[in-house]
C-alpha positions as CSV (number, residue, x, y, z in Angstrom):
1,X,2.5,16.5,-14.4
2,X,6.2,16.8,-15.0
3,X,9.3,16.0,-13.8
4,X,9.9,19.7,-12.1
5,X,6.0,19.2,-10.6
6,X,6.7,15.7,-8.6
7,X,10.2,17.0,-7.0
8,X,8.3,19.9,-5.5
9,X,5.2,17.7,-4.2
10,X,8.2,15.3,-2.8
11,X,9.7,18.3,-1.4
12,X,6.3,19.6,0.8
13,X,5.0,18.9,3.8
14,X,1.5,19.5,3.3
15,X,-0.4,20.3,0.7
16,X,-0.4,24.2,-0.6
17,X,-3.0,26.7,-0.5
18,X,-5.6,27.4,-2.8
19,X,-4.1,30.8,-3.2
20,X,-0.8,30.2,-3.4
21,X,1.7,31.5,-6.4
22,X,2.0,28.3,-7.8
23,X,-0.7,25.7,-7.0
24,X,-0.2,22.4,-8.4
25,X,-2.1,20.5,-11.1
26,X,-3.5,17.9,-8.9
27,X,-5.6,17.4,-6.6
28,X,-5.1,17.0,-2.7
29,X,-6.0,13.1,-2.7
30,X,-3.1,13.0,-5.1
31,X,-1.2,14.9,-3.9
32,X,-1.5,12.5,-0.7
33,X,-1.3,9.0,-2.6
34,X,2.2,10.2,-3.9
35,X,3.5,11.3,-0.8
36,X,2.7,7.9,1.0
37,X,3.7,6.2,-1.7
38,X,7.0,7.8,-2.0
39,X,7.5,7.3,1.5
40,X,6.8,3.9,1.6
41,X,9.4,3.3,-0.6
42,X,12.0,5.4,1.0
43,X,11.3,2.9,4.6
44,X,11.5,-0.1,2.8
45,X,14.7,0.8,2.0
46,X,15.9,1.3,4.9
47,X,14.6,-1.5,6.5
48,X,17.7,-3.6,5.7
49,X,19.5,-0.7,8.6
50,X,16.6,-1.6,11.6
51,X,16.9,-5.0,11.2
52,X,20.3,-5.9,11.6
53,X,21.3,-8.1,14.2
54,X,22.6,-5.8,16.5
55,X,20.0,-3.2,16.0
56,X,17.6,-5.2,17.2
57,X,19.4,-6.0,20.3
58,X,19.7,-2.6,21.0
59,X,15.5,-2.2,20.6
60,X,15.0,-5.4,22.4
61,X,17.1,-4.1,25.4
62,X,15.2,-1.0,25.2
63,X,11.8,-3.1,25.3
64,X,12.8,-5.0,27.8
65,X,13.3,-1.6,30.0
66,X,9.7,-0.3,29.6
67,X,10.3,1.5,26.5
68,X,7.3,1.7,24.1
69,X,7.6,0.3,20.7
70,X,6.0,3.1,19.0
71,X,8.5,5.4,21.4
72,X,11.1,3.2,20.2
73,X,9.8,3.8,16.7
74,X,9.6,7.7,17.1
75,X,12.9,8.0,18.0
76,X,14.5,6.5,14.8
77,X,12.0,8.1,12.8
78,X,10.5,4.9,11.3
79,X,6.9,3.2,11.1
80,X,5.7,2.2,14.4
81,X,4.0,-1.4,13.0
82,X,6.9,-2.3,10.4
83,X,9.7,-1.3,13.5
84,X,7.3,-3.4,15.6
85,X,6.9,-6.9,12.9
86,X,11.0,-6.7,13.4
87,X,10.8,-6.4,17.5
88,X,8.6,-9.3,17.8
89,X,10.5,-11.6,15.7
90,X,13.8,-10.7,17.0
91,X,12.2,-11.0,20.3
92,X,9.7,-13.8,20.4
93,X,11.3,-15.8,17.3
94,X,7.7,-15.4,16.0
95,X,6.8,-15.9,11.7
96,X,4.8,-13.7,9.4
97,X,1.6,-15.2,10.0
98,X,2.0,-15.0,14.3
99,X,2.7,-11.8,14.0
100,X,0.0,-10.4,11.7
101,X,-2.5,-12.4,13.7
102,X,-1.7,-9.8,16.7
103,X,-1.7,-7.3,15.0
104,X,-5.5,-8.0,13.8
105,X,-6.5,-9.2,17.3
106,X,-5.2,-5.5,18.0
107,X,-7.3,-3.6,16.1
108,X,-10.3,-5.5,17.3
109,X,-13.1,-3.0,18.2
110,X,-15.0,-3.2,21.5
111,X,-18.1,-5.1,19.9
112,X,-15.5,-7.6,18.7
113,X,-14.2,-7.7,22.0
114,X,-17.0,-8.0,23.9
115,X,-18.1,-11.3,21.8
116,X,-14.6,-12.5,22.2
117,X,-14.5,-12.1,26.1
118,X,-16.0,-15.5,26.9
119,X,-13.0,-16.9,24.9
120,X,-9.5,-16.9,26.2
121,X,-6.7,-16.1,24.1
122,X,-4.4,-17.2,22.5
123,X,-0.8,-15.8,24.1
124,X,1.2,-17.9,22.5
125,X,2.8,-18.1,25.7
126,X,3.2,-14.8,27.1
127,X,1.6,-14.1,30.7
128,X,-1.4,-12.4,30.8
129,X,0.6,-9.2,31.8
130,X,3.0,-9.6,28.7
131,X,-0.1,-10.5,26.6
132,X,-1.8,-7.6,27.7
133,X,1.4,-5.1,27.6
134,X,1.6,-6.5,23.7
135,X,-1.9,-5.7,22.6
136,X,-2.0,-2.4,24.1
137,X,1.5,-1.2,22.0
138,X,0.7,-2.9,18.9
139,X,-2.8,-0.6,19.0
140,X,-0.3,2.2,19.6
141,X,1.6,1.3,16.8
142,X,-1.9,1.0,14.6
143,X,-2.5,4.6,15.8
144,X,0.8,6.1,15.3
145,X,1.5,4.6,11.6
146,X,0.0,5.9,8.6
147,X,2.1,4.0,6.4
148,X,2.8,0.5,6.7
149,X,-0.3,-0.9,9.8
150,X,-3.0,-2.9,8.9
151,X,-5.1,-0.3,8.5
152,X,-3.4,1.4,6.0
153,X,-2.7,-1.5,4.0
154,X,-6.6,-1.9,4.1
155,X,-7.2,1.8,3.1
156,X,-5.0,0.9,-0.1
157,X,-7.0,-2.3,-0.5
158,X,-10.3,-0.7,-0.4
159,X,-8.8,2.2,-2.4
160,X,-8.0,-0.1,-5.6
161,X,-11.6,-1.9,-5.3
162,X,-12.6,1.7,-5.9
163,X,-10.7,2.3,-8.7
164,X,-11.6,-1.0,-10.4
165,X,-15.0,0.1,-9.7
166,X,-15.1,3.3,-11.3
167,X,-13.5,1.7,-14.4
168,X,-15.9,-1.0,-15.2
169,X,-18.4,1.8,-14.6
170,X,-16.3,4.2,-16.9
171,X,-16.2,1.2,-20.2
172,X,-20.0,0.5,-19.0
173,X,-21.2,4.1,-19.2
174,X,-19.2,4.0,-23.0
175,X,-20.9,0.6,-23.9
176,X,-17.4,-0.8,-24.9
177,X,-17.3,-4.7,-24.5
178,X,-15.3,-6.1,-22.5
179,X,-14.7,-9.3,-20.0
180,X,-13.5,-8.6,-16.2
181,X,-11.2,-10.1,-13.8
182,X,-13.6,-12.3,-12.4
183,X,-14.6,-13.3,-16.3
184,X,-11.4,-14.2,-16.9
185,X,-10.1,-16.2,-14.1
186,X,-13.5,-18.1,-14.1
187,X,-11.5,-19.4,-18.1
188,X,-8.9,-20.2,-16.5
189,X,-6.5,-17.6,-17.5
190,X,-3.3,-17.0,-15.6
191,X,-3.1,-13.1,-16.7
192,X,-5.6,-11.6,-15.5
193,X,-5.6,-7.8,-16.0
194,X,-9.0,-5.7,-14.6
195,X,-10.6,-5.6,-18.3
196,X,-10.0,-7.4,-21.4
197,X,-11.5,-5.4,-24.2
198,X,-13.1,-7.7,-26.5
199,X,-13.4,-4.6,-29.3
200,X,-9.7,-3.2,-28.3
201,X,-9.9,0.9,-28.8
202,X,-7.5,3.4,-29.8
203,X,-5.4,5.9,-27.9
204,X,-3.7,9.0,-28.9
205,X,-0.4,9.7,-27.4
206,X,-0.9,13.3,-26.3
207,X,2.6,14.2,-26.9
208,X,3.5,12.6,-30.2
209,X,-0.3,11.9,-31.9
210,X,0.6,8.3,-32.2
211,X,-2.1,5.9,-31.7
212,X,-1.6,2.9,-29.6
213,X,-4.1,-0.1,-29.5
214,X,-5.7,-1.3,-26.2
215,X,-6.6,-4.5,-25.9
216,X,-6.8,-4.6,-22.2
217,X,-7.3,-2.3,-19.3
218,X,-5.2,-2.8,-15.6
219,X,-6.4,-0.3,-12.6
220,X,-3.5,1.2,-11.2
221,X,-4.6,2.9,-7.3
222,X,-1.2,4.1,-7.3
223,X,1.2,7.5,-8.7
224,X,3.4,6.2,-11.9
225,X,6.1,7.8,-11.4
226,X,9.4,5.8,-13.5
227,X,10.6,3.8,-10.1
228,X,7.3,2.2,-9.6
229,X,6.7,1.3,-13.0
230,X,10.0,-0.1,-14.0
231,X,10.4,-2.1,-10.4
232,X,6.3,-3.0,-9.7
233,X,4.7,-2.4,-13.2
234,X,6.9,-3.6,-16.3
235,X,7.0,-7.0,-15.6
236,X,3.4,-7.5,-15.1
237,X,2.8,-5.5,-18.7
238,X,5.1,-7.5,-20.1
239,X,3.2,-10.6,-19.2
240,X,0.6,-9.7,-20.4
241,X,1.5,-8.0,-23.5
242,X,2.9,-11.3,-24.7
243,X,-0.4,-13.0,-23.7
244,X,-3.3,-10.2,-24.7
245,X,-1.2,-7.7,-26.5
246,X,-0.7,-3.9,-26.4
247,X,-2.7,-2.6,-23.1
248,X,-2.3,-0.1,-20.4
249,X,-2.6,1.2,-16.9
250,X,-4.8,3.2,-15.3
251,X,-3.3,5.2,-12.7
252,X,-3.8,7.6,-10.4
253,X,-1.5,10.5,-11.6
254,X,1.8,10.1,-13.3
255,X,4.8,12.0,-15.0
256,X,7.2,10.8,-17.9
């Protein structure tokens, strides 16, 4: 993919058709990862805009009236769970850990529920109408955000077990030797990449015909486009090319 490829797929909405004038190289799943990943970043940075002090006050207010967090969310165009992590603190005064426990008791399902009815919550001092009011909008919010709830965040999770999968499978299939993860960390090693090839291989730049030397092997579920690597990626290769030596990614897509 180039440069000229990943500003259109930033640009669209949706996915093109199969028929259109110019289809794009990758595939729909792709085309998908980088358009949550790009917007993920794009709400992270503006974050710093919904939580400022008096911001918040104005969502609080609004809260406080009978408005809906995820209405609340919709209307400033942001992600219903992140907008709602920044209500409950502002308004309850509640930490990380408070707050993603609700959100889990939220997306209990009604087996989970059922077991749990015998129990009472835990409001953390809300009444049982607040408490009740609470779990109903933060499912709301679950339901509303594709980009930064729970369940997304456990899509990705499950998504890079995938990937990790696939490439032990992929070195197994190839009978190249190597150690995993689990390998490592069970040495005591405190770089712990997805493989470390214990016969490194050789890779050919397809541009130049250079060929690099892999020594180790990280599983990327992710697009690399220059952003992500430079701000999530180069330090961690850096690591561990001073502790393992020359390795690389493996990523999803990505353009250079």
């Amino acid at each position: 993919m180039d440069e000229e490829e990943f500003d259109r797929i930033c640009s669209l909405d949706a996915f093109p058709d199969a028929d259109t004038d110019a289809p794009l190289s990758v595939s729909e799943e792709t085309f998908w990862v980088i358009k949550r990943q790009m917007q993920h970043r794009q709400f992270r940075s503006e974050m710093r805009l919904h939580r400022q002090e008096r911001t918040l006050r104005k969502y609080v207010a609004r809260m406080d009236k009978g408005e809906s967090m995820v209405q609340i969310a919709r209307s400033v165009g942001f992600p219903a769970c992140m907008l709602a992590r920044l209500l409950l603190d502002a308004k309850y005064g509640w930490n990380k850990t408070t707050i993603s426990n609700f959100l889990k008791e939220a997306m209990k399902d009604e087996t989970e529920l059922e077991a749990d009815a015998s129990q009472t919550p835990n409001r953390r001092g809300l009444s049982a109408e607040e408490y009740t009011r609470l779990i109903r909008e933060l499912r709301e919010c679950i339901d509303d955000d594709v980009i930064g709830s729970p369940l997304a965040d456990r899509i990705r999770h499950n998504m890079g077990v995938e990937y990790e999968y696939l490439l032990l499978e992929t070195l197994r299939n190839r009978q190249l030797v190597f150690e995993s993860e689990d390998m490592l960390r069970e040495k005591g090693l405190s770089k712990t990449p997805d493989v470390r090839l214990l016969l490194p291989i050789g890779v050919k730049d397809p541009k130049s015909g250079q060929l690099h030397v892999v020594n180790w092997i990280d599983s990327k579920a992710m697009f690399g486009d220059r952003d992500t690597h430079e701000t999530e990626n180069a330090s961690q290769v850096r690591d561990e090319h001073l502790s393992l030596a020359c390795g690389c990614l493996s990523l999803v897509s990505q353009y250079w």
